[in-house]
N, C-alpha and C positions, 0 to 999 in steps of 0.2 A: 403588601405585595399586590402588585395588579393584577385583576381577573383579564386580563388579555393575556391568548396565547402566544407563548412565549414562540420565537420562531424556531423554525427547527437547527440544532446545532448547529447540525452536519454544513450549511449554509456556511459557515464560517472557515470551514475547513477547504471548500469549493473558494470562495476568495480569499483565501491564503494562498490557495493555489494559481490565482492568478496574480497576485502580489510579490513573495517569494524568489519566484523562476524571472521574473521581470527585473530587478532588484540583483538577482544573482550571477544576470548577462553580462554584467559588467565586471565580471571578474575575465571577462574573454577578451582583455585589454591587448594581449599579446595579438590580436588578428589586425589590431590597426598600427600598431607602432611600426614595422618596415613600412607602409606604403604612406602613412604620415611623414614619417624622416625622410622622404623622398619630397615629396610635395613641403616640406618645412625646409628643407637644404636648399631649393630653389630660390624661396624667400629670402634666405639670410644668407646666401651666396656661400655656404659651406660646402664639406661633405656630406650625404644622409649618414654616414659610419661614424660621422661624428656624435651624433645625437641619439646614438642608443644609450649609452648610460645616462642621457639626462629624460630623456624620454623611456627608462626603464622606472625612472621615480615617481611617475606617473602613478604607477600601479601602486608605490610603498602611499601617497600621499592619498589616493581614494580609500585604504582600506583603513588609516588614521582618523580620516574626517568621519568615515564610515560608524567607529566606536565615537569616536566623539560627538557623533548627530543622533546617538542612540539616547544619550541623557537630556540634551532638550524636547527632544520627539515623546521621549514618554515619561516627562512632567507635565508637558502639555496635553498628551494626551489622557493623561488623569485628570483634569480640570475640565475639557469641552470636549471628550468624548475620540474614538479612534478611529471613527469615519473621517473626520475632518484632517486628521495629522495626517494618515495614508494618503488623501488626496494631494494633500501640502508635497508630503516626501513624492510622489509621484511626478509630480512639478517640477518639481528640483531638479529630482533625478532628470525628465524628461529633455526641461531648461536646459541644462548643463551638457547633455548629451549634444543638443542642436548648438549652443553656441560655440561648442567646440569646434563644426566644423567650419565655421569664418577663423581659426586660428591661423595665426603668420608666423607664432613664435611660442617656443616650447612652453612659455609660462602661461600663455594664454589656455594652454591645456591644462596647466597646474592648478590654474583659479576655475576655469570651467568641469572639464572632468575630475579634476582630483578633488577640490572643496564642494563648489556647489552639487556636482552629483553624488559626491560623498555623503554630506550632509542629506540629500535627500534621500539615499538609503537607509540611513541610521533611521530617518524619520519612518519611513515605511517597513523599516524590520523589529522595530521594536512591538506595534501597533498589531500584526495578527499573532506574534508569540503572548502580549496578555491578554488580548480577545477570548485567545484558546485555553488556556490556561483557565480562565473564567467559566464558558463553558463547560470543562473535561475536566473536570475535581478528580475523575471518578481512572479516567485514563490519561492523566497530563504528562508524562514519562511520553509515553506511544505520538499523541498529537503534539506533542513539542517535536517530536524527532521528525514524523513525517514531513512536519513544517520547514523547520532547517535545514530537512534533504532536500527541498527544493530551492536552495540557493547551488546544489550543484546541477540540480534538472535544469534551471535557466541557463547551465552556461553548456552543457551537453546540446540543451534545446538550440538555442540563440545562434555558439557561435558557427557551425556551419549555414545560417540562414544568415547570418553578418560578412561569413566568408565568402558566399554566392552574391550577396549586395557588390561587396568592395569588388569582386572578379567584374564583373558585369558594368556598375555603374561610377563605383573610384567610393573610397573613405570617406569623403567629404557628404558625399549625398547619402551614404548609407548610416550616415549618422544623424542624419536628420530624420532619415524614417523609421530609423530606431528610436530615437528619442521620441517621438509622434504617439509610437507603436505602445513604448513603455507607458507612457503619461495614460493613454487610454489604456490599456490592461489593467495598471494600478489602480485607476477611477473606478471601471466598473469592479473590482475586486473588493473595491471600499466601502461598498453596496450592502455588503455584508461583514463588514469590521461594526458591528452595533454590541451593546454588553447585554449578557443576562440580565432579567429583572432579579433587584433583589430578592434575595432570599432560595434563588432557583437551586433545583435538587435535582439531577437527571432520574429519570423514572426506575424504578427500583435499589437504585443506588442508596446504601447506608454509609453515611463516615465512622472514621473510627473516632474514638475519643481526641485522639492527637489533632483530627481533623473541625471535629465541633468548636475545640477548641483556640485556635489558630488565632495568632494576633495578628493584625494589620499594623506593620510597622511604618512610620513614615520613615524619609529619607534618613531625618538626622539621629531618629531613634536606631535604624541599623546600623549607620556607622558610628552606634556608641556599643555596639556588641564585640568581642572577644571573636566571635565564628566569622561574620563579616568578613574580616582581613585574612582569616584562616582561607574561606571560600575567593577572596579577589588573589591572594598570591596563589593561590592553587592552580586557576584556573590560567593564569597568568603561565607559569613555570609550564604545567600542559599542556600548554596552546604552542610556548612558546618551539616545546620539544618534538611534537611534531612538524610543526610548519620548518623548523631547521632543515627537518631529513627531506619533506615534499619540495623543497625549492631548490634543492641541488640534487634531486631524485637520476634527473638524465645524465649529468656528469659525474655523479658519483659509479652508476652502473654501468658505464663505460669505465673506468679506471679501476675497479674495483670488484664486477664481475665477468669486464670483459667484451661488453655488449656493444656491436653497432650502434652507429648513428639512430638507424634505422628501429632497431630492437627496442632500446630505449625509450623514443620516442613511444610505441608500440603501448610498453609497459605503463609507462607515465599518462595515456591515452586512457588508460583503466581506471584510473587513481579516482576519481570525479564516483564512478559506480560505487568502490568503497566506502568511498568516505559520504556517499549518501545512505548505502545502506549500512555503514555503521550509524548512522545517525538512529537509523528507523530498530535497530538491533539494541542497541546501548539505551535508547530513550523505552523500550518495552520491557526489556531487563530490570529498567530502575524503580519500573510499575511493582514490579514482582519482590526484587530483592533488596530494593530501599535506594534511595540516592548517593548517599553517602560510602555505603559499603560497595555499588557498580563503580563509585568514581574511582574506588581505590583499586575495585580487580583491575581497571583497565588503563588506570596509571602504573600498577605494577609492572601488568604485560608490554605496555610501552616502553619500560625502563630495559627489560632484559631483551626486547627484541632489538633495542638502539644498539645496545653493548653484544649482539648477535652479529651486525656490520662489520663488525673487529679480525672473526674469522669466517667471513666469506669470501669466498673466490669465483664464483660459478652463477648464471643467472638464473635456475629455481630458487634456490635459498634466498638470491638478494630479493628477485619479486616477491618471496611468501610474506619475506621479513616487513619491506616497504609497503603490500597490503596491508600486513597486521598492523603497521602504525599508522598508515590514513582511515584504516576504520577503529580504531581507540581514538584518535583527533577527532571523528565524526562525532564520537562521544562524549566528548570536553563538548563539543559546541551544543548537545542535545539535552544533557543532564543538567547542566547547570540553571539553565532555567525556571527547570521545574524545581529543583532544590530552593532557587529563590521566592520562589513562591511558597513552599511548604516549610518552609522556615522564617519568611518578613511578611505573607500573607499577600490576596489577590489586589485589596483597595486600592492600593498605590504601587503598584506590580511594574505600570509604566518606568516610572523615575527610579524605581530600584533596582531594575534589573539593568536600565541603563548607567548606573553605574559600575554594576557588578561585568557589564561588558564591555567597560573602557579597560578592562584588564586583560582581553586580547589584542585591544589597540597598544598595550604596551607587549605584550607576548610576541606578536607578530615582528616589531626589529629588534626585540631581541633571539631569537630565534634566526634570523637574517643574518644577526651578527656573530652570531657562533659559527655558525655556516659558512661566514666569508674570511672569517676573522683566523680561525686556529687550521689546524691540521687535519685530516679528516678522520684519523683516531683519537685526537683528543675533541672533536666537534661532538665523533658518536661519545663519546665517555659523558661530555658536560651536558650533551641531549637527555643522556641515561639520568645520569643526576638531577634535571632539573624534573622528569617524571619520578622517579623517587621523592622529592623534597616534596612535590603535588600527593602523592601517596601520602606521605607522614601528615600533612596538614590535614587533610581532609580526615583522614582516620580520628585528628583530636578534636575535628571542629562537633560541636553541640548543637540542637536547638537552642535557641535566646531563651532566657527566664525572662516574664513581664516583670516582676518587683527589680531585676536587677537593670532593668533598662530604665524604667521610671526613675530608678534612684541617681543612674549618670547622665541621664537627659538633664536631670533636677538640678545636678552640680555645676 
C-alpha cells in the first residue's frame, strides 16, 4: 500500500455530482421533440404531427444504448482506470447532443442522440457507481442511492434551463450548448472518478467477516452463479413493473381518477422528487437491513400498490399509490448496485455491474409493452406480477460459494 495520502472520499462523491445530473438531462427528451418535429417536418415536407411517434423512439432508443454502453464502459474502465472512461462517456454524450442539432431527418437523431449519446451515458454512469462503491465499503447502500438520485436532479436541474434555451434561441442551438455544457461538467467531474489505493479502510471502519471475506468475481465467474440470473431477472421484472405504471402515469389518472389535463400533469411533475428520494431512502435501508431482504420489502409493496390501481377512482389514492411505486423503482435502481458489489466483489465492479444493468435495458420495453399492449386492469395485474416474481427471486438468490464457482468456471 502507498504511504501517500489517500484523497479525501467525499471528492468523489462531489464529481459524481457533477457527472450524474449531466448524464440524467437527457432524460428531458420530451422538451425537444415538438419544436424538432416542426423544424424536421419543414425538411421532409410532411406534417410535424406526423413525426411524433417516430420521434417518441427517440427516447425508447437512448435509454437501450444507455444499458448497453454500461458493459463496454466498465470493462474498460477496470483496465485504465475511471477517469478516463467518464471523459470518454462525456464526449459521446456531449458529441451526440451537438450533432444532433444539424439533423434533417428523424434518423439522424436515432444515431446521434439515441446511440452515440446513449452510449455515452452508459459510459459515464457506470464509472462514479464503482468509484463509489470502492471508496464507501462502509456506507455503499446510502452513496449508491444518493448517486442514482442524481440522474433525476439532472433532469428537474436541466430541463427548464433547456426549456428557456429552446423559448429564446430554437432546439437546434440549445443543443449545442447543452452538449458543450455536458462535455465540460462530465470532464471536470472526472477529476475526481480516481480508485482507492489498495487495501484502503475508511478511518474507524471495521468489516465484518462476510466483508473480509469477499471474492472479486470476474465477469464469466458471475455468470457461472445460480444468484446471478436470480439478481438480472429480478431486477429486470422490477424495473420493468414500475416503469409500466410511470409512462402511462398522466393518462392513466385522467381515466381512472378522473384528473385534468392539468392535475395530472401537476402529479406526474412530482414523480422525478420520489423516485429520487426513494433512491436515497431504499439505498440507506439496505445499509441497515441488508440488500437482499430491502429488495423484497419493496418489491412486495410494488406488487400490491400496482393491484391497488384496480379500485381507485379518486386522485389521493391514485397519487399516494403512483408515489409509492416511483419511490420502490428508485429503489430497484439504488440497491442493485450495491448488492453487486457485495456479492461479485469491487475488482472488476466495472464490467459486472454493467451486465447486471443491461437487465433494465430489457425491463424498460417491456414494461412499455404491457402498458401499451393490454388493458389497463390486466396491465396493473401483469405489473403486480412481475414485482412479485422480483420478490420470490430475490428472496432465493444466495451469496456465490468460491469452491462452487471454481468448479463450473473449471467445466
Amino acid at each position: 500500500m502507498s504511504n501517500q495520502k489517500p484523497m479525501n472520499r467525499w471528492f468523489t462523491v462531489l464529481g459524481t455530482m457533477l457527472v450524474i445530473p449531466s448524464i440524467g438531462a437527457v432524460y428531458a427528451w420530451s422538451i425537444y421533440r415538438e419544436p424538432l418535429a416542426v423544424i424536421l417536418a419543414g425538411h421532409q415536407g410532411v406534417s410535424p404531427e406526423s413525426l411524433t411517434t417516430p420521434l417518441n423512439f427517440v427516447f425508447s432508443i437512448v435509454i437501450l444504448f444507455f444499458a448497453i454502453g454500461a458493459i463496454p464502459g466498465g470493462l474498460i474502465q477496470d483496465k485504465i482506470g475511471p477517469k478516463k472512461v467518464t471523459i470518454i462517456g462525456g464526449a459521446l454524450l456531449g458529441l451526440g447532443l451537438f450533432l444532433s442539432s444539424f439533423a434533417t431527418a428523424v434518423w439522424h437523431l436515432y444515431l446521434f442522440y439515441g446511440v452515440m449519446s446513449g452510449l455515452g451515458i452508459g459510459f459515464a454512469y457506470i464509472t462514479p457507481l464503482a468509484t463509489c462503491s470502492k471508496w464507501f465499503p462502509d456506507k455503499r447502500g446510502t452513496i449508491t442511492g444518493v448517486a442514482v438520485a442524481g440522474m433525476g436532479l439532472g433532469t428537474i436541474v436541466f430541463s427548464p434551463i433547456g426549456q428557456l434555451l429552446i423559448e429564446n434561441i430554437g432546439p437546434l442551438l440549445a443543443m449545442r450548448i447543452l452538449g458543450v455544457l455536458f462535455f465540460i461538467l462530465v470532464t471536470i467531474g472526472a477529476q475526481w472518478m480516481v480508485l482507492p489505493p489498495e487495501g484502503f479502510s475508511p478511518a474507524g471502519w471495521k468489516p465484518t467477516e462476510k466483508q473480509k471475506n469477499v471474492i472479486h468475481f470476474t465477469q464469466r465467474e458471475m455468470v457461472s452463479t445460480a444468484s446471478f440470473y436470480k439478481i438480472w431477472l429480478a431486477f429486470m421484472f422490477g424495473t420493468a413493473s414500475g416503469l409500466m405504471m410511470i409512462g402511462i402515469a398522466s393518462p392513466v389518472g385522467q381515466q381512472i381518477a378522473g384528473l385534468s389535463v392539468a392535475e395530472a400533469a401537476g402529479i406526474v411533475g412530482m414523480l422525478g422528487l420520489f423516485n429520487g428520494g426513494g433512491r436515497v431512502l431504499w439505498g440507506a435501508t439496505s445499509d441497515k437491513l441488508g440488500r437482499t431482504r430491502t429488495i423484497a420489502i419493496y418489491s412486495l409493496i410494488t406488487a400490491v400498490a400496482m393491484l391497488s390501481f384496480n379500485f381507485i377512482s379518486s386522485s389521493i389514492p391514485f397519487a399516494a399509490s403512483l408515489f409509492i411505486v416511483t419511490a420502490c423503482f428508485g429503489g430497484f435502481m439504488a440497491v442493485f448496485p450495491s448488492l453487486t458489489a457485495d456479492y461479485y466483489g469491487t475488482r472488476n465492479y466495472g464490467g459486472n455491474y454493467g451486465i447486471v444493468y443491461l437487465a433494465y435495458g430489457f425491463g424498460a420495453p417491456l414494461g412499455g409493452w404491457i402498458g401499451s399492449t393490454f388493458s389497463l386492469s390486466l396491465a396493473f395485474n401483469l405489473a403486480a406480477l412481475c414485482a412479485f416474481i422480483s420478490f420470490v427471486l430475490i428472496l432465493t438468490a444466495k451469496a456465490p460459494v468460491r469452491e462452487k464457482v471454481k468448479a463450473a468456471v473449471a467445466d
